[in-house]
C-alpha positions as CSV (number, residue, x, y, z in Angstrom):
1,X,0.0,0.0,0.0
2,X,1.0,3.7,-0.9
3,X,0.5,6.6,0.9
4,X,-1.6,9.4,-0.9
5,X,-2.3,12.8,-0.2
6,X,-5.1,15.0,-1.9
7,X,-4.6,18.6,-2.2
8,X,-7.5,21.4,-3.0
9,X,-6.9,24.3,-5.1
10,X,-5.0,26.6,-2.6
11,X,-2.4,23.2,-2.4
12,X,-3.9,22.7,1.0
13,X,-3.8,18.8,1.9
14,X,-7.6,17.8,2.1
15,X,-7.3,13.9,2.7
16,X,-4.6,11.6,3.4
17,X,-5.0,7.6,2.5
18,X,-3.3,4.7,1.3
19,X,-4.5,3.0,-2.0
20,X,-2.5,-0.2,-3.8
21,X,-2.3,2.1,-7.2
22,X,-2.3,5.1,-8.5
23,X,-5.1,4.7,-10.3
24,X,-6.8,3.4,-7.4
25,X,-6.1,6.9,-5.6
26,X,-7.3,9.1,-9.3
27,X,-10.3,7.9,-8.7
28,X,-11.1,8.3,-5.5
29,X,-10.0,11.8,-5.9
30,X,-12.4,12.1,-9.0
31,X,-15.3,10.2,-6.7
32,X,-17.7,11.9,-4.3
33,X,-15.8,10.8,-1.3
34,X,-13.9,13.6,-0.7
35,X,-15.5,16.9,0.9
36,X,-13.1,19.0,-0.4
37,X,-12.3,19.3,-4.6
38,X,-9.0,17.7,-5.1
39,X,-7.2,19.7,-7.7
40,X,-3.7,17.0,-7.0
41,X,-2.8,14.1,-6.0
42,X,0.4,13.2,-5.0
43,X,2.4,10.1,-3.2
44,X,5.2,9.0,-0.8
45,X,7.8,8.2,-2.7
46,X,10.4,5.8,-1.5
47,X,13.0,8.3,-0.2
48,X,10.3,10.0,1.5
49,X,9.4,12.8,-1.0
50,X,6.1,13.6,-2.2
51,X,5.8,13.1,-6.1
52,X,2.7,13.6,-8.6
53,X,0.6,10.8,-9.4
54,X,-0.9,11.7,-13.0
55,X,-3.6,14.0,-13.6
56,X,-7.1,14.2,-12.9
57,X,-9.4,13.6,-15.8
58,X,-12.1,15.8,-14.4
């Protein structure tokens, strides 16, 4: 598992979980689960840097 983080507009985090893909985490961003609009998604990456996971299709 991966951590995620979802970011609004402002680059604000607005949710933190832990998906098995990327495209697991796109679209749960794109969903109705999250309060907030996510505008970016990004992930741990393994030297503990956050790092973009693709683009939102919305």
């Amino acid at each position: 598992m991966t951590r995620y983080r979802f970011l609004d507009a402002m680059g604000d985090v607005v949710a933190e979980e832990e998906f098995a893909s990327h495209a697991d985490a796109l679209a749960w961003a794109e969903s109705e689960e999250p309060e907030d609009d996510v505008q970016r998604v990004e992930f741990l990456g393994p030297e503990g840097d956050w790092r973009w996971a693709g683009a939102l299709s919305g």
